[in-house]
C-alpha angles and dihedrals in degrees: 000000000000087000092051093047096047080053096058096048082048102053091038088055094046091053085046094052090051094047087047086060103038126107128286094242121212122193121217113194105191142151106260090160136019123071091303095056096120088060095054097035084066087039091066098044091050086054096048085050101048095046093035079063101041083044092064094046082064102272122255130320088347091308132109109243117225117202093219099197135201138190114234088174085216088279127120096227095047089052091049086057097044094051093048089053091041073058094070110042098082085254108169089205137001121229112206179133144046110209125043106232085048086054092044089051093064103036110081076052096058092039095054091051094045109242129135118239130184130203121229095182104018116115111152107121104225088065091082089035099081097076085238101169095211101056137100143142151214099205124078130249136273097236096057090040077050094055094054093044086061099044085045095054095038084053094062088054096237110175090191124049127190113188111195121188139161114238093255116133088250098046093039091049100044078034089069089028101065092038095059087055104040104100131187091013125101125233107226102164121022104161136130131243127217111250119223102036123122101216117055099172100112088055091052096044090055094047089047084054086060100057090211098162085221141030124199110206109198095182131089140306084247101058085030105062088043091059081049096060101036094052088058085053093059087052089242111141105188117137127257131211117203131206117231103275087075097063086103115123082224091074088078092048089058088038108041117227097266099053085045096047105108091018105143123207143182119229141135107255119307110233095258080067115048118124099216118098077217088063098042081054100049097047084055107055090044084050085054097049095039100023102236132056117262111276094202123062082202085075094053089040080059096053085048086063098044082045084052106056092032083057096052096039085061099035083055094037076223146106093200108132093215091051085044093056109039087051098054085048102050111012113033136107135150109189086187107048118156088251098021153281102354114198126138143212134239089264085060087254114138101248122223142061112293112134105109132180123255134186124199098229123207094282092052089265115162098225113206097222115229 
């Protein structure tokens, strides 16, 4: 029995010993299929390159750290699915994702498992309201991307104001948003669009019909530049006004660049833009491994969040959720951050102004306003 027993111990120490050097695992939930691909195909480069280079400083807390990925599709089942099986995989935190009903469908998951997450592309703002202990982001939140839609809009001295969204968790919340805040304009349109449809004519008849002299648009670069395109086609030039998910330079592709010339949006800065020397650097040395500088500023708000629990884990010398946690709340803060200042509340939410104005010019050039 003594044998048997020695064995066990044996056995139970080696396993120890192997888990001990195993890898620090990182989850990244994104959108490789599905209509926001592009987005999470960035988001996984940014990632590899981040932990390739972390990797060669000699990884974290003397162990090599693995970017464990899964495909949500942009679809809340999928990401349901995709968070269950990142569950399972021994990550000590999640990265992701872009759209907010696709991030709210993973995050009671992650919660319950105990395992911090934190949203790249996420910006509704009940999804900090919940009180969930594991959840942060990056992106800001609706309500202040719904304060500089309506001073943009009340700075172009419309009268008469239509707000289109399309049901999803992100539109319907900076829809209302932007609609509380909106003063001394009248609301003359607030409906929803089917994503996903081809022809979006009988939606722009009826908010022609309404004579509204702007429309702000809070959906996605995919419906968006379809609305762009079609509205050329009618012949009806009123301005539109985009939320940030349409801050995609396919959105051009879907446009045109004539229908998109003179398309306004709202984003935090897009990476050709960033102020920090971290950032520059950054932008360079992924335009040397991909050949081209990353288009989505989702992608770098995704390396901000791999740069943030790495951070931590290493801070804390811990993987410990809990540690983890209360640190990010209370005690973080990253002046150089690839897209800022990062620091967080006590909600989770990245606290500080980001949200800037953009206009499409005639070349399909995304124009940071002054």
């Amino acid at each position: 029995m003594k044998r048997v027993a020695l064995f066990a111990v044996g056995l139970l120490l080696v396993a120890s010993t192997a888990m001990a050097a195993g890898p620090i695992k990182i989850g990244l939930m994104a959108p490789l299929t599905g209509a926001w691909a592009s987005e999470g195909q960035e988001m996984k480069q940014v990632l590899e390159l981040l932990s390739a280079d972390l990797n060669a400083r000699g990884g974290l807390l003397g162990q090599k750290v693995e970017v464990i990925t899964e495909d949500d599709g942009g679809d809340p089942k999928t990401a349901a699915l995709a968070a269950q099986r990142l569950t399972t995989k021994g990550v000590a935190a999640v990265i992701g994702t872009y759209g907010s009903s696709v991030t709210e469908a993973s995050q009671n998951i992650y919660n319950e498992s105990r395992i911090i997450q934190i949203a790249n592309g996420s910006t509704a703002v009940r999804l900090s309201e919940k009180g969930l202990k594991y959840f942060f982001r990056t992106c800001p939140r609706d309500d202040e991307q719904g304060r500089v839609a309506a001073q943009t809009i009340q700075k172009m001295k419309a009268k008469n104001v239509a707000i289109l969204h399309d049901n999803t968790t992100y539109a319907k919340g900076l829809a209302a948003e932007a609609k509380a805040l909106l003063k001394g304009v009248k609301i003359v349109f607030f409906d929803a669009l089917t994503p996903g449809e081809r022809d979006y004519t009988a939606i722009l008849t009826k908010l022609k019909a309404a004579k509204p002299d702007v429309v702000f648009f809070t959906g996605y670069y995919p419906e968006a530049g379809l609305l762009l395109r079609q509205k050329m086609q009618m012949k009806w030039n009123v301005p539109f006004i985009g939320g940030d998910a349409q801050n995609n330079p396919d959105l051009i592709k879907i446009a045109g660049k004539e229908a998109a010339n003179g398309f306004y949006f709202l984003s935090t800065p897009l990476p050709k833009d960033l102020p920090t020397k971290e950032s520059k650097a950054f932008v360079d040395t992924y335009k040397k491994k991909y050949r081209n500088a990353p288009s989505s500023i989702y992608a770098l708000l995704a390396g901000d969040g791999f740069r943030v629990i790495t951070a931590a884990i290493k801070e804390k010398k811990s993987v410990d959720p809990d540690v983890l946690a209360a640190y990010l709340k209370k005690g973080f803060k990253d002046d150089r951050g690839l897209t800022g200042r990062i620091a967080f509340n006590a909600k989770g939410d990245r606290v500080g102004e980001l949200y800037r104005v953009y206009k499409v010019d005639a070349k399909g050039n995304f124009i940071l306003q002054k």
